[in-house]
C-alpha positions in Angstrom: 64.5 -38.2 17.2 67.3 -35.8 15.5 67.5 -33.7 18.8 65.3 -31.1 17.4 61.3 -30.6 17.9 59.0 -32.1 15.3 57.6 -29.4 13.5 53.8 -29.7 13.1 51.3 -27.0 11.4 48.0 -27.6 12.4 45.3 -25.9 10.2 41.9 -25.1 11.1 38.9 -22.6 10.1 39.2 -19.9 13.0 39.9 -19.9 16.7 37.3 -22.2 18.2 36.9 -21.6 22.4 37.2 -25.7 23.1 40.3 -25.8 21.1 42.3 -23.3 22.5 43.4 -24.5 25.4 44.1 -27.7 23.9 46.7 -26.0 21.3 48.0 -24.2 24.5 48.9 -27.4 26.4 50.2 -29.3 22.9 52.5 -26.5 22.2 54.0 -26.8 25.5 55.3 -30.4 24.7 59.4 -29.8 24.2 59.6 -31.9 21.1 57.0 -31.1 19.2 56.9 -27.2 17.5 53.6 -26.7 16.6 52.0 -23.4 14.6 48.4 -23.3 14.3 47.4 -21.5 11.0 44.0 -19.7 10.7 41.6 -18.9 7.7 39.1 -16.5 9.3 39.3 -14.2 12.2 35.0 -15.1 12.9 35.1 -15.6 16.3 37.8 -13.2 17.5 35.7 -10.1 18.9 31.7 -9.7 18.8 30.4 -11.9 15.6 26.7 -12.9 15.4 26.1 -16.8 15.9 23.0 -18.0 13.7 22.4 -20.8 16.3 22.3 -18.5 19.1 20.1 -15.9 16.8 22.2 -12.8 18.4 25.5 -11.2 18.9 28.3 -12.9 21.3 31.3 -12.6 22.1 33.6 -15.3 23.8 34.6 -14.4 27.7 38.4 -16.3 27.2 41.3 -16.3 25.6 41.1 -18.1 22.5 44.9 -17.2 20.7 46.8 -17.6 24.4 49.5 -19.9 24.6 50.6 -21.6 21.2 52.6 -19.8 17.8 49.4 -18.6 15.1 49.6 -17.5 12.3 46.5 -15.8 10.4 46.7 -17.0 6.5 46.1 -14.1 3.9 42.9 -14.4 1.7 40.8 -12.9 -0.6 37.7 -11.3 0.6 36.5 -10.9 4.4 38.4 -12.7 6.8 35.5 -12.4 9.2 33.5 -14.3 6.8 33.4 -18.3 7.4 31.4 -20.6 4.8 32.6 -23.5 3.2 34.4 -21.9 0.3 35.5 -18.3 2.2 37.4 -17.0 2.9 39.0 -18.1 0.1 42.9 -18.6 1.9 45.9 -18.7 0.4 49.3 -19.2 1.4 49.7 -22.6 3.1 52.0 -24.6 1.1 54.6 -21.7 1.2 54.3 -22.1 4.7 54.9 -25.3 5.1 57.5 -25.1 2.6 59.8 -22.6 3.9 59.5 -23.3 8.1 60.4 -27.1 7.0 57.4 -28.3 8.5 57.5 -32.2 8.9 53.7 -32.9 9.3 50.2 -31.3 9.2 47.2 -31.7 10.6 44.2 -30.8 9.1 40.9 -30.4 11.0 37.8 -31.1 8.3 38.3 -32.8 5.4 34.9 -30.9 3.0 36.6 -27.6 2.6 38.1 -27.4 -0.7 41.2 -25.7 0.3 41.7 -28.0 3.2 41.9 -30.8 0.3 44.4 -28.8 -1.7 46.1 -28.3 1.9 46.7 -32.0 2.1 47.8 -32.2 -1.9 50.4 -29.4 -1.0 51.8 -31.7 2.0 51.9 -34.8 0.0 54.0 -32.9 -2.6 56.2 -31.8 0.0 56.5 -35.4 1.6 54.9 -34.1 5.4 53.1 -36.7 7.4 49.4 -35.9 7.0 46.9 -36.0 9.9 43.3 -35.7 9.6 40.7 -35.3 11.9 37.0 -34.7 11.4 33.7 -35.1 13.5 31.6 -37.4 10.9 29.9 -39.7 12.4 27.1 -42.4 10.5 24.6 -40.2 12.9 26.2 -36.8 12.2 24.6 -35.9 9.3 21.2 -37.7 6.9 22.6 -39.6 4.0 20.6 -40.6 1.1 21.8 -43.3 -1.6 23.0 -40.7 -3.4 25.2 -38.9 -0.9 26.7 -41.8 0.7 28.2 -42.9 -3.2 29.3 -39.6 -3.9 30.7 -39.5 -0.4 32.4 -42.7 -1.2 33.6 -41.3 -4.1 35.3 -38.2 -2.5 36.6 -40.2 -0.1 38.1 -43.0 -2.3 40.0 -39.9 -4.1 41.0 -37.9 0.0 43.0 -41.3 1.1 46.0 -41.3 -0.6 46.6 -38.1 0.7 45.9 -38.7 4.6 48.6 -40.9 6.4 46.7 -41.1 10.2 43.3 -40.3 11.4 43.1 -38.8 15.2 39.3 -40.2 16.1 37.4 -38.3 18.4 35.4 -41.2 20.0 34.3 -44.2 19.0 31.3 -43.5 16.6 34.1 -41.3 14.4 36.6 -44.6 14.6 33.5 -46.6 13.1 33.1 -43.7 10.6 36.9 -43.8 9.7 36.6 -48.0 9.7 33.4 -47.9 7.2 35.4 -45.5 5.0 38.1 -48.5 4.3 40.7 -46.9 7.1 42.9 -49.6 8.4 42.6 -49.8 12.5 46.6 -49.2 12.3 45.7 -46.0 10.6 43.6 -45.0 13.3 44.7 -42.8 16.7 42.6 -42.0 19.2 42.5 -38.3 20.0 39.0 -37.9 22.2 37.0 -34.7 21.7 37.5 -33.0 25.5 36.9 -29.9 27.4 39.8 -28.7 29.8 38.7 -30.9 32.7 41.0 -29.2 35.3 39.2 -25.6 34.4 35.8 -26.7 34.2 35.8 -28.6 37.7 38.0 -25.9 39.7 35.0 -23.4 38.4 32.6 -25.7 39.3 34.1 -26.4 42.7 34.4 -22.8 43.4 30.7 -22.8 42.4 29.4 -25.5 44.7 30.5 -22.9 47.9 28.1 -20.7 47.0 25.6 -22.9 45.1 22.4 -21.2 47.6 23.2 -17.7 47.1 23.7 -18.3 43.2 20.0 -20.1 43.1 18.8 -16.8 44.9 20.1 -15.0 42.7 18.4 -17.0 39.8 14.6 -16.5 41.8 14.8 -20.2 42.0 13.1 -21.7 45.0 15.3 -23.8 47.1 15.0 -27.7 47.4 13.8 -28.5 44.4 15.6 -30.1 41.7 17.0 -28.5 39.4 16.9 -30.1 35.2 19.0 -28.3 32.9 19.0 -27.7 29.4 22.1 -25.6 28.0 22.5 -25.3 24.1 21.5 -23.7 21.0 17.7 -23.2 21.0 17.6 -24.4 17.4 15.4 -27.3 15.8 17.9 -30.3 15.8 18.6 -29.6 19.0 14.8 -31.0 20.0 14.6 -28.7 23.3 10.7 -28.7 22.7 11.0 -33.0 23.6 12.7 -32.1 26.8 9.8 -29.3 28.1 6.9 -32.0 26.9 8.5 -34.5 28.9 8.9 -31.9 32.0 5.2 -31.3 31.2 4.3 -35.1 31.4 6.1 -35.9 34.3 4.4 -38.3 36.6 5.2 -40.0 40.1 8.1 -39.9 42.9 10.1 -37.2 40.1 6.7 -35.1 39.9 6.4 -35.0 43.5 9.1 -33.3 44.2 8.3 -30.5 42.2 11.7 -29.9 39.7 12.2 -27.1 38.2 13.4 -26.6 33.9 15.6 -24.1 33.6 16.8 -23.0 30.1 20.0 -21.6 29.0 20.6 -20.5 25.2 19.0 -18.6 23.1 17.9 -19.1 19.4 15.1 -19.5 16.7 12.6 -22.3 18.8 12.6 -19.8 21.9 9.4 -18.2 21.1 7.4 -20.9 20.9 8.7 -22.8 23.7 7.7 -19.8 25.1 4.4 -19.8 24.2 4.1 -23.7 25.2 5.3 -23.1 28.5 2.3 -20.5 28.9 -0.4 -22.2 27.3 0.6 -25.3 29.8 0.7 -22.4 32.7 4.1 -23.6 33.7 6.0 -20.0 34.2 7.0 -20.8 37.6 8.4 -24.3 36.7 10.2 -23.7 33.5 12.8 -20.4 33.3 14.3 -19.1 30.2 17.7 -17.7 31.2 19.0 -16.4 27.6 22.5 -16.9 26.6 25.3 -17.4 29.0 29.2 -17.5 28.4 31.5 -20.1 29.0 32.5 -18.6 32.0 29.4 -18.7 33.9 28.3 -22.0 32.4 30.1 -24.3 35.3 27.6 -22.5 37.9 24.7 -23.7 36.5 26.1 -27.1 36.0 26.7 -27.7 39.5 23.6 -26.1 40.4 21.8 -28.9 38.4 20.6 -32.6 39.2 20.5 -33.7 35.9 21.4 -32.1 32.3 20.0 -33.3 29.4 20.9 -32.6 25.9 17.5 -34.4 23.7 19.5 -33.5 20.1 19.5 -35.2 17.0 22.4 -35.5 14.8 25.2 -34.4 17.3 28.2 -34.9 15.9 29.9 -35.1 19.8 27.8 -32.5 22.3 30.8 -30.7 24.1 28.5 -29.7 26.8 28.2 -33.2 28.2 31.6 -33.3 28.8 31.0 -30.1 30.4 28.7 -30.9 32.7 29.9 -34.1 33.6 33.0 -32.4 34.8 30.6 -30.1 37.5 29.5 -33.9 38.9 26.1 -33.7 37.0 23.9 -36.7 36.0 23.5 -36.7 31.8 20.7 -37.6 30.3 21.5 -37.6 26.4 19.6 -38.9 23.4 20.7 -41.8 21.0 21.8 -39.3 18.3 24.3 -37.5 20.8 28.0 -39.1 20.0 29.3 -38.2 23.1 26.5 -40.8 24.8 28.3 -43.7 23.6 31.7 -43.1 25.4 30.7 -41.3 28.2 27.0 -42.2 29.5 28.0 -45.8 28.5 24.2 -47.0 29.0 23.2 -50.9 27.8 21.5 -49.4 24.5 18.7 -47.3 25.2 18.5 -46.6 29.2 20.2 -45.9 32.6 23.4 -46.2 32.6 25.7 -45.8 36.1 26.0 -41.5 35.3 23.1 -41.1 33.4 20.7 -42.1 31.1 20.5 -42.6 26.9 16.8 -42.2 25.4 15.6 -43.1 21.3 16.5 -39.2 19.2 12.3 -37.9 19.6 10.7 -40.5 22.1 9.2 -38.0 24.2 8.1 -40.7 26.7 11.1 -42.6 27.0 12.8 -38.8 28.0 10.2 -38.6 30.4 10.8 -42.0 31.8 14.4 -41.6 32.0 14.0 -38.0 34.1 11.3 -40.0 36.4 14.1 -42.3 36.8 16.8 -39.8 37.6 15.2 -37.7 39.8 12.9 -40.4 41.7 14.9 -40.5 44.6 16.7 -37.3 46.3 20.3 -38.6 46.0 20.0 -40.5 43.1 21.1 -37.8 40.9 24.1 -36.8 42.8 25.3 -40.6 42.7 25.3 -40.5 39.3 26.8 -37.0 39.0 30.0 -38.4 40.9 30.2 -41.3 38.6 30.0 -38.8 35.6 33.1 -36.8 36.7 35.0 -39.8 37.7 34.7 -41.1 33.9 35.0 -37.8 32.5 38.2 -37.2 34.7 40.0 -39.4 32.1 38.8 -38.2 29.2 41.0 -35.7 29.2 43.8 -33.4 27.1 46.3 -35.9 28.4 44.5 -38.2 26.2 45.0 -36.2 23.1 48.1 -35.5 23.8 49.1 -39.2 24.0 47.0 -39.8 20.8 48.5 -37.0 18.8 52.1 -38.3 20.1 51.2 -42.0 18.7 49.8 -40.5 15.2 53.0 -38.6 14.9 55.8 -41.7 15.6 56.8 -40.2 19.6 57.4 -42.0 21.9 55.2 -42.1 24.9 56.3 -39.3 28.0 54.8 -39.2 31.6 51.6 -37.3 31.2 53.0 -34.5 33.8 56.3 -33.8 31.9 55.0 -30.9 30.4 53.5 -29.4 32.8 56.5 -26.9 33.5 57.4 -26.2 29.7 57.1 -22.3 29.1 54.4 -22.0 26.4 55.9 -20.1 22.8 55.1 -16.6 21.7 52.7 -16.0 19.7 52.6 -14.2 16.4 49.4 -13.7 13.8 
């Protein structure tokens, strides 16, 4: 080290809620001076989320804590498709604050490609990191040669890759990566927010329940996502319909948290089975009042296909809650940790659209009162370490630092920001 803080730009669409307080606790490391820089302003303030089918707005910070900087364009900032808005600006940047890496986050937008050719001119260490998996996306002949093509002409400009679990390393490997090339920087939630909200919730876990009209001592299956077709919430209700034995007996309830385009007719299935007072649709619900209803459940379960990681299982594991996750969820792989397809010690993994197997996994779960919770303890021990202390250390070994005590930062005084 020359004495002075690395200086790292890190580039990304727009301000994304799980990232923020990630760039908050990375900027407050004392030898590395990091600027995020922005392309759109989509999420900041009320935007309409085509997953969601409506209008939200995030309930949290999301530019708090780290030095941004919004990049000038041309068109609609608010605007956020692979080619717009179509930014500008970088390279100066990176030229004139003598910036001595960047990170890019997604490699398919065409100006994050001409991002990395600007740093390679200028000699910066490059970083990328991306959430491809082999699972993350359906890849004919055809696209996986053109993808091999692309990325055959993307590796001379990359130096590292930060992998967010264990399916991305194995995407990074197939590409041709070297292991050496390879840092792991794990896709996380801030732990220490999620359980101290969750832990705040548990003290008044009965009241909250009244509040939902949900009868008490019954168990409570969650499902809390998109209501969108990859997201297969209609395999979760049929197996809730299905249910059979010890977990039928004790009469669980579904209850239903999101919004989107499949609402309607689970809607209607939930009727036509007669089901109203066993399944609840609760709408969208911020970030904020999502730890509640994770520690009110026994078991979550996230049935999608193609997830390229599923943020909310980290979520819920932090509230002590059981997982149940499909095949095709990323996140399954490093944190459920079940042999193949089955129960695992804080959860359970089921085939992507094998409506019995779900079933037979939530039999499983909820078979015996105290069964869940086991497996809910288990889930935020593991979680516990899978943590922004993690991607800090990652980031650190991708960027030649030496290793620091995982508490050292904790008294830095975060920089202004600026956009």
């Amino acid at each position: 080290m020359t004495g002075r803080p690395l200086r790292l730009a890190y580039l990304v669409t727009h301000p994304i809620q799980y990232q923020a307080p990630l760039l908050a606790r990375i900027a407050r490391e004392p030898d590395i001076d990091l600027t995020v820089f922005f392309e759109s302003e989509i999420s900041l303030g009320a935007y309409r989320d085509p997953g969601f089918g409506q209008e939200i707005a995030w309930d949290l910070p999301l530019l708090e804590g780290y030095r941004h900087v919004f990049l000038p364009c041309r068109g609609d900032r608010r605007q956020l498709s692979l080619t717009r808005p179509r930014s500008r600006g970088l390279a100066a940047h990176l030229r004139r604050g003598r910036f001595e890496a960047l990170w890019v986050h997604g490699y398919a937008r065409p100006f994050h490609v001409r991002s990395l050719l600007s740093a390679r001119a200028l000699g910066l260490t490059t970083l990328l990191r991306d959430e491809a998996t082999a699972i993350s996306a359906r890849r004919g002949p055809l696209k996986r040669l053109l993808r091999a093509g692309f990325f055959a002409a993307l590796k001379p400009l990359v130096d590292r890759y930060l992998a967010i679990g264990s399916l991305n390393r194995d995407y990074w490997r197939d590409l041709g990566v070297p292991e050496r090339r390879i840092f792991d920087m794990p896709y996380a939630v801030d732990n220490g927010r999620f359980q101290a909200m969750a832990d705040a919730a548990a003290a008044r876990r009965e009241a909250f329940r009244a509040e939902l009209g949900l009868p008490p001592d019954r168990p409570v299956v969650l499902y809390a996502s998109k209501l969108m077709a990859r997201k297969r919430a209609g395999d979760l209700l049929e197996a809730f319909l299905a249910l059979e034995g010890p977990a039928a007996a004790r009469r669980p309830l579904l209850v239903v948290v999101g919004d989107g385009e499949t609402r309607p007719a689970l809607e209607a299935r939930v009727a036509e089975a007669g089901a109203q007072e066993a399944v609840r649709f609760l709408g969208f619900r911020n970030q904020g009042e999502l730890p509640a209803f994770y520690e009110l459940a026994d078991v979550f379960v996230l049935p999608s296909e193609r997830e390229p990681w599923g943020l909310v299982v980290n979520e819920a594991m932090n509230a002590g809650t059981a997982v149940i996750a499909s095949d095709q969820v990323a996140s399954a792989r490093d944190l459920i940790r079940a042999e193949g397809s089955g129960l695992g010690d804080s959860g359970a993994v089921f085939p992507v659209g094998d409506v019995a197997a779900l079933r037979g996994a939530l039999e499983a779960v909820l078979a015996e009162p105290g069964g869940a919770e086991q497996m809910g303890r288990r889930a935020r021990e593991r979680v516990s370490a899978w943590d922004f202390e993690a991607d800090v250390a990652g980031l650190r070994a991708a960027l030649d630092l030496p290793a620091r005590p995982q508490s050292a930062a904790a008294e830095q005084t975060p920089p202004s920001s600026a956009s």
